[in-house]
ROVOMAR-627733 format. One record per residue: residue in three letters; y, x, z of N, C-alpha, C in turn. Coordinates in steps of 0.02 Angstrom, whole numbers, plus 50000, padded with zeros to 5 digits. Atoms other than C-alpha are relative to their C-alpha. Example, Ala and Ser with C-alpha at 12.3 -4.5 7.8 and 13.67 -1.06 7.14 Angstrom:
2
ala499415004550000497755061550390500605004550000/ser499414995849997499475068450357500554996150037/
This chain:
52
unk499874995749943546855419454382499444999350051/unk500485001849950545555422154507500085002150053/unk499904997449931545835421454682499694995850050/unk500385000849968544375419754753499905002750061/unk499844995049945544725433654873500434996650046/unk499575003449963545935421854958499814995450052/unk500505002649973545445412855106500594992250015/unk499745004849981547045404055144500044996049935/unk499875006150067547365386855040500595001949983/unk499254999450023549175388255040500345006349980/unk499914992750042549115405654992499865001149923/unk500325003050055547975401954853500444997249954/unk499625003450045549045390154802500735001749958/unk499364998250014550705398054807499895006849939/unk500244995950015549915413554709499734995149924/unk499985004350044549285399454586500584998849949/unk499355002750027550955392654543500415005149963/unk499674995550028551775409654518499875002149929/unk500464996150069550495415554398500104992949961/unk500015006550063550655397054303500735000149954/unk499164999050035552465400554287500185006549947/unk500054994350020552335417454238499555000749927/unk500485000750073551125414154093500524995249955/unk499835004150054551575410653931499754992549977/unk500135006950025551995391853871499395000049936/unk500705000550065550285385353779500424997549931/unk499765005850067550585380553603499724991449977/unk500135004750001550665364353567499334996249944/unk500665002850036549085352353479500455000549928/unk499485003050074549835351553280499604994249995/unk500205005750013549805335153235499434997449930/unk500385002350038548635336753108499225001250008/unk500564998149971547235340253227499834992850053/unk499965006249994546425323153294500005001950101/unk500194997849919546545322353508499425001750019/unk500704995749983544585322853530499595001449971/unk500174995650039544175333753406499525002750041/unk500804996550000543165342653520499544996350025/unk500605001849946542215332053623499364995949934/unk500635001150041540405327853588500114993149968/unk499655010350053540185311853443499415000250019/unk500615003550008538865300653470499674998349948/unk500155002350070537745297653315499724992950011/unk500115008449996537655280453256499124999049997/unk500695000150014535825274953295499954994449994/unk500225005549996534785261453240499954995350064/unk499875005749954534915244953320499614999950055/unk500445001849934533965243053494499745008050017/unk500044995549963534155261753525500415002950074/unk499394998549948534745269553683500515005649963/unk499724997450008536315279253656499925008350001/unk499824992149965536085294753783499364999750030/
């Protein structure tokens, strides 16, 4: 939702909440998908390298 146009916070916010409610429940992870599946992997490097 973008309400950038908004100047008040607590407007913002309340306008937030509605629209969070109002949206359809996410589907859930299936369990045969690992938790950080997406995030970046580090590759294993030789000894006395830096990581990053």
């Amino acid at each position: 939702m973008n309400t950038k146009h908004i100047a008040d916070k607590t407007e913002r916010k309340k306008l937030k909440r509605a629209a969070r409610k109002k949206a359809a429940p996410k589907a859930k992870r299936p369990t045969s998908v690992a938790r950080g599946s997406n995030k970046r992997k580090v590759k294993v490097l030789v000894k006395g390298q830096r990581k990053r």
